[in-house]
N, C-alpha and C positions, 0 to 999 in steps of 0.2 A: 377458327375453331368451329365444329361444327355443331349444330343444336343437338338436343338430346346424348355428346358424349359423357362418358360413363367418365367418374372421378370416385378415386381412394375416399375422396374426403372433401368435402363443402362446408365451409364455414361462413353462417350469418350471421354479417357485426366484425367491422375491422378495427376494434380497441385494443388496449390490451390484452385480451385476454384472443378474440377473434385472428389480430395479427400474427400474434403468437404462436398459437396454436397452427396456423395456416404455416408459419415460415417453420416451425420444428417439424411438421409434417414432408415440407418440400425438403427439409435435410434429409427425413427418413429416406428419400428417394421417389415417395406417395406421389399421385399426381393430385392436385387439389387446388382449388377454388375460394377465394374469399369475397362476398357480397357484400358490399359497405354502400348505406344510403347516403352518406356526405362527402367524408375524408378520411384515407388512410388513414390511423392514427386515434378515432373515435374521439367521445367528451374529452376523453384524459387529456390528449395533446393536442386537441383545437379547441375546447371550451372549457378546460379545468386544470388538470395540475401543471402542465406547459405554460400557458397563458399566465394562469394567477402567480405562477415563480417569480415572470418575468416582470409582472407590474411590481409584486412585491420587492424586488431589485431593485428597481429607479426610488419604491420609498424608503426604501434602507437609507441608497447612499442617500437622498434629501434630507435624511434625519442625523446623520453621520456628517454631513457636509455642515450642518448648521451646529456640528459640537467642536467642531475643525481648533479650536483659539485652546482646545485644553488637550491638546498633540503639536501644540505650539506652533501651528500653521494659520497662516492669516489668509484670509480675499478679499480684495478689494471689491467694493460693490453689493450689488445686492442678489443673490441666490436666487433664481425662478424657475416655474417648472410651466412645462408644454406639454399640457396633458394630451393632448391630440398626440402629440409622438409619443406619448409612452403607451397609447393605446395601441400608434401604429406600430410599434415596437416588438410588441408583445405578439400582437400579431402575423406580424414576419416572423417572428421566431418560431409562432405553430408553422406555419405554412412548411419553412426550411426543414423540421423536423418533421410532419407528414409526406413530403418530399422523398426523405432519408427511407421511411418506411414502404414508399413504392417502390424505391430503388434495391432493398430489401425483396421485395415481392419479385422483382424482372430475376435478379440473382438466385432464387431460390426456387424459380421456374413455378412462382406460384400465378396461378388467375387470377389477377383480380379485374370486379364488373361491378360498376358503380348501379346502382339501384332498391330496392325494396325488394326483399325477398317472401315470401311463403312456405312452409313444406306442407305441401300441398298431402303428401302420401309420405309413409316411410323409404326412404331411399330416390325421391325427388320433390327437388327445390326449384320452384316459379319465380322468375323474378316480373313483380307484376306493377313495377313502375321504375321508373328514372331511363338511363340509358341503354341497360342493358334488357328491356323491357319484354318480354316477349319468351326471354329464353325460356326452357326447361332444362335443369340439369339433373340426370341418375348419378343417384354416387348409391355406395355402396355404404359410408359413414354420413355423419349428419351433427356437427359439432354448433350449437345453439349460443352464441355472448354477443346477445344483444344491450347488455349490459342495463341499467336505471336512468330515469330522467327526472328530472328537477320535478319535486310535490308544489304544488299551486293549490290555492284555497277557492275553492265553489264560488261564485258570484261574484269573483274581483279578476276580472281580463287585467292578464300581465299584456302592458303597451311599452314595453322599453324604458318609460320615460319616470313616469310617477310610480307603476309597476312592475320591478323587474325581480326575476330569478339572475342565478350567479350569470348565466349566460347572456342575460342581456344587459348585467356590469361589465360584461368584456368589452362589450365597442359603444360604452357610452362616449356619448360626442362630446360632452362638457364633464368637469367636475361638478357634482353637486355642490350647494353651499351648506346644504346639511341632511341629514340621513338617517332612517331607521332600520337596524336592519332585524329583522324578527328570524330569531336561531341563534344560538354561538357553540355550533358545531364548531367541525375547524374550516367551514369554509366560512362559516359569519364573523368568525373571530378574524383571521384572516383579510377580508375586507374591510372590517373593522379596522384592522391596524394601517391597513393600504389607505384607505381615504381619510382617516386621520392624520397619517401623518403628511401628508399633501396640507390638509387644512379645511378640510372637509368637520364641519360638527357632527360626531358622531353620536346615535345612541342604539348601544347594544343591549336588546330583549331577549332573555329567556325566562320560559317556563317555570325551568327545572330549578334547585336553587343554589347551583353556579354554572358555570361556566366550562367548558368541554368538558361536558356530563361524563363521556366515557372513561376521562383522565382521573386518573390518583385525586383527592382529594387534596392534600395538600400543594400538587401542582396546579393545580386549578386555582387555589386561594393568592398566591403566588402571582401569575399571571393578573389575574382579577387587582392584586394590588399592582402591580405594574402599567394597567391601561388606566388606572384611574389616575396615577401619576402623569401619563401621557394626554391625561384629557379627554378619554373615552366615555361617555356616561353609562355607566353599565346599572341595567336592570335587571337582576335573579327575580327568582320565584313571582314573572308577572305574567299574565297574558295580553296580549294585542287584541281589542275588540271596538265592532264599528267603524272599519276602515272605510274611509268615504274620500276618494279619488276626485279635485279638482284640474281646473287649468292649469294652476301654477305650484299648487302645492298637493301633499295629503292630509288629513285631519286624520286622526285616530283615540280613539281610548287607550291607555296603560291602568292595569288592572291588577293592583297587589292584596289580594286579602279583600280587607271591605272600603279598599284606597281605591277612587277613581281618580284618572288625572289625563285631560285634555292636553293634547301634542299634536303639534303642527309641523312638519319637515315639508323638504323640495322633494324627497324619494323616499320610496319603500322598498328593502330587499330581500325576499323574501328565503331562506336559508335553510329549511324544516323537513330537511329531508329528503330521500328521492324516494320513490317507485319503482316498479319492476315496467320495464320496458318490452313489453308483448303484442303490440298493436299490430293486429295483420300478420303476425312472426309463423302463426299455426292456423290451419284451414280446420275448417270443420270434421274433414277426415283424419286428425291426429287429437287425440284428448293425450295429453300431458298430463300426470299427477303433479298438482301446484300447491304449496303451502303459503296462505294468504297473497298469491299471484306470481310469485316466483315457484321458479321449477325447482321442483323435488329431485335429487341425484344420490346413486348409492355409493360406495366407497372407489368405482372406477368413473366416477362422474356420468353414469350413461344413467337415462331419465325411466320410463316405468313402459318406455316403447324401443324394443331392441333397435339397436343403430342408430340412434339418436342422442348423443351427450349433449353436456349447457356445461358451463364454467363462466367464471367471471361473475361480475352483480347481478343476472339473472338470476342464480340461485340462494340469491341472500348475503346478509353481512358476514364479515365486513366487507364494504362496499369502498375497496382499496386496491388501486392499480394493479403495485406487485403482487396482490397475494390474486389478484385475475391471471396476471401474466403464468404467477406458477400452476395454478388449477387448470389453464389449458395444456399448458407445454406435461403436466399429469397425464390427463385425459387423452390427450394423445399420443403420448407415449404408451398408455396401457391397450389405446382401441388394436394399436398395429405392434404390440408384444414387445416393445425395446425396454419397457422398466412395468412392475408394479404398480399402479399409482397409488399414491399417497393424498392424505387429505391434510388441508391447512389445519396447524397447532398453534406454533409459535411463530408469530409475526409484528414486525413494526408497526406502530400508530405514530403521523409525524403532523404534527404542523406548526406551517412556515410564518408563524408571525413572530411578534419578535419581542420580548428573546422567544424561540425556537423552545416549541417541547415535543416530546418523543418516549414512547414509551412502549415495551414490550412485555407479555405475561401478564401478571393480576393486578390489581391494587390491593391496597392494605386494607379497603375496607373490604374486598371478596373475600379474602382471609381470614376478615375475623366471623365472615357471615359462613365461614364454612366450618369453622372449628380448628383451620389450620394451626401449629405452634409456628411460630415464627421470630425469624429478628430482623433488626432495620439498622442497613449502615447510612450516614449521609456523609456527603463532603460542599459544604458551598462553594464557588467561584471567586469567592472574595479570598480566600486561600491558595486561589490555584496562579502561579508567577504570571503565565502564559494569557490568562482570562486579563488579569489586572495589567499586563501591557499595553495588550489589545482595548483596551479600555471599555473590558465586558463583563466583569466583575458580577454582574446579576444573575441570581439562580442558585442552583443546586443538585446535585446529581444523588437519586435515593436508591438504593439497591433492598430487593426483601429474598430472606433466604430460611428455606427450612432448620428451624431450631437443631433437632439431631444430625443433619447430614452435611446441610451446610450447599445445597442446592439451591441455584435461585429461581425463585417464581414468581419474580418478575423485578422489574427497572424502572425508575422515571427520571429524565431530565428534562431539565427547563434552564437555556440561559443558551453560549453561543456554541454554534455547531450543534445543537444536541440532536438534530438527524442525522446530522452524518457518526456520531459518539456511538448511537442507538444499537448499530451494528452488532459492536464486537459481544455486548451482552445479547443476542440474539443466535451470534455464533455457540458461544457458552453455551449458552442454554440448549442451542441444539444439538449441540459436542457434549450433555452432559456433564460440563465441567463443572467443580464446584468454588467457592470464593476462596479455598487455599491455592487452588488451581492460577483462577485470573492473579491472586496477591503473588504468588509464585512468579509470574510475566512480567517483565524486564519494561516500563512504560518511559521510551526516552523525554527527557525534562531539556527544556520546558515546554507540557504540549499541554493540551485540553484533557488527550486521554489519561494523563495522569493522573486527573479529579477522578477515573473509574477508580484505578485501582486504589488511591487512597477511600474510595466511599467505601468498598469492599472491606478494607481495611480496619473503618470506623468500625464496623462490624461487629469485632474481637476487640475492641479498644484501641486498636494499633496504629490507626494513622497518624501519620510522621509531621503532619504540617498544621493540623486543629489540636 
């Protein structure tokens, strides 16, 4: 390939949203280029939603293996775990699936060139470190998913050990014997449940005053009582202050009100959030319009400098795989005229602890803070044949639907499978369907999705099994 040629389309950042974009381009027939500083595949499937699946697996079945005597299965012996392979585990499993994604790139005759890029000018990209070092590429488009990086606090160097972000709980060498981890977004809650149920002491801090701040209220409380049943020390409404990083342990303050309370762990993980990831990404010749350091995009994703789009976490929340993957495969479809673009509305929020909550559209309290009329169906798990087989009975599946019309605006589950459940109300809601619509739908028994249509059900009074 030779230096300086000309490309349909250059893509900085191979995540979700970067790969994406690059492999629906190489469909279009486009020639195009994708710049990735690491690994095919970006955070999402070497430092984040791959990886942490994968450890959260090994602590399912550990947790599921030690309830074995009430499915009337015996073992002999005593149950152990190898935390080194679950780490290496997890880690092969990114590898083989960034793998999948080059193989992806050869197949769709996309470029890809490992390094640090810049666009240096509108319509070319310097790659001005790693391997491919040196280059200059003229494209003609300029698609920006550099995607967010883990937030770290001022004057406390993350060292892996005492200090880490999610990324450097990926290849911890040991189990902690105990743990703080400051956030219960869904990746702190998440870890939370991961080195809990190993046998790690766990205690989870937040702020706010519960727990997956962005979730339904009542699923939030829900969960919240379910990790305290598992042993989770969970702290709402505190803050973390005075963290003083030793040899062997960390000290810190917990800070509730006019409560102080001295806490000692072996780690601190810090969970608070990410940032916009721009370092080096635009040279002094491109000013980008940015809103608090993410890029500004109008309704075709292109930025406030012709031939230049962003999609994915670059330009803001939510800061969520799929809804990157769709914003590129948009964006690119509109720069080269095969579709309109569309901007994200309605999408899933999932995370994978356990039980599993999921949720798409509003909660009850944006509803009431907007004036919406509304109604509220529910159905628990403890109803559902399928959940009580499976011996997953915990949870509840909550659906809200406009009062007159009978549209829903939005869903919550909490209990098993509720990301893969999350779906079919996401379709709905994108199909406009309304709850006579989904109650109308035929849900074969005994499944999980049956709990949908009976929640929809409660609705109107009508479910058949509460």
């Amino acid at each position: 390939m030779a230096e300086n040629e000309v490309y349909d389309l250059v893509v900085i950042g191979g995540g979700p949203a970067g790969y994406a974009g690059a492999i629906r381009a190489g469909q279009l027939g486009k020639k195009v280029a994708c710049v990735e500083l690491e690994r095919a595949g970006g955070t999402c499937l070497n430092w984040g939603c791959i990886p942490t699946k994968t450890l959260l697996k090994s602590a399912e079945t550990y947790a599921s293996l030690k309830k074995l005597d009430e499915l009337g299965i015996h073992i002999e012996g005593e149950i152990s775990v190898d935390f080194e392979k679950i780490i290496a585990r997890s880690r092969g499993v990114s590898d083989r699936m960034a793998g999948g994604i080059e193989f992806l790139f050869k197949k769709n005759k996309v470029d890809y060139l490992l390094g640090k890029a810049t666009v240096s000018a509108p319509g070319m990209v310097e790659i001005t470190e790693g391997k491919d070092k040196g280059r200059f590429l003229k494209t003609k488009n300029i698609l920006v998913a550099t995607g967010a990086k883990m937030r770290t606090l001022p004057n406390l160097p993350v060292d892996g050990e005492r200090i880490m972000t999610s990324r450097e709980a990926l290849v911890m060498k040991k189990r902690p014997e105990s743990i703080v981890i400051v956030g219960a977004g869904a990746i702190g809650t998440e870890f939370a449940y991961f080195l809990n149920a190993l046998g790690t002491k766990v205690t989870l801090v937040e702020m706010l005053d519960h727990i997956l701040p962005v979730e339904d209220d009542e699923i939030a409380a829900a969960l919240a009582r379910s990790y305290k049943k598992q042993g989770v020390d969970l702290r709402t409404g505190t803050k973390v202050e005075n963290i003083q990083p030793g040899g062997k342990s960390v000290k810190m303050d917990l800070v509730k009100g006019d409560k102080r309370e001295s806490v000692e762990s072996e780690s601190l993980l810090l969970s608070i959030g990410v940032v916009p990831n721009l370092d080096g990404v635009l040279s002094r010749n491109v000013q980008l319009e940015l809103d608090r350091g993410y890029i500004k995009v109008n309704d075709s994703y292109e930025t406030s400098v012709a031939g230049i789009y962003a999609a994915g976490d670059i330009i803001g929340p939510p800061w969520l795989a799929h809804v990157a993957t769709y914003e590129a495969v948009q964006a690119v479809g509109g720069m080269f005229g095969a579709v309109k673009p569309k901007r994200v509305k309605i999408f899933p929020g999932c995370t994978y602890c356990h039980p599993q909550v999921a949720s798409v559209g509003v909660t009850e309290k944006k509803l009431k803070e907007q004036g919406v009329a509304y109604k509220v169906g529910k159905f628990p798990f403890t109803a559902s044949g399928k959940a009580v087989a499976m011996g997953e009975p915990e949870g509840f599946i909550k659906v809200l639907s406009g009062e007159k019309y009978g549209e829903i605006l939005g869903a919550h589950i909490i209990g098993p499978e509720a990301t893969e459940l999350i779906t079919e109300f996401g379709l709905a809601m994108n199909c406009e369907l309304t709850l006579d619509d989904m109650h109308a739908t035929i849900h074969a028994h005994p499944t999980l999705s049956e709990a949908m249509a009976e929640a929809v059900a409660a609705t109107h009074g009508e479910a058949i099994h509460i």
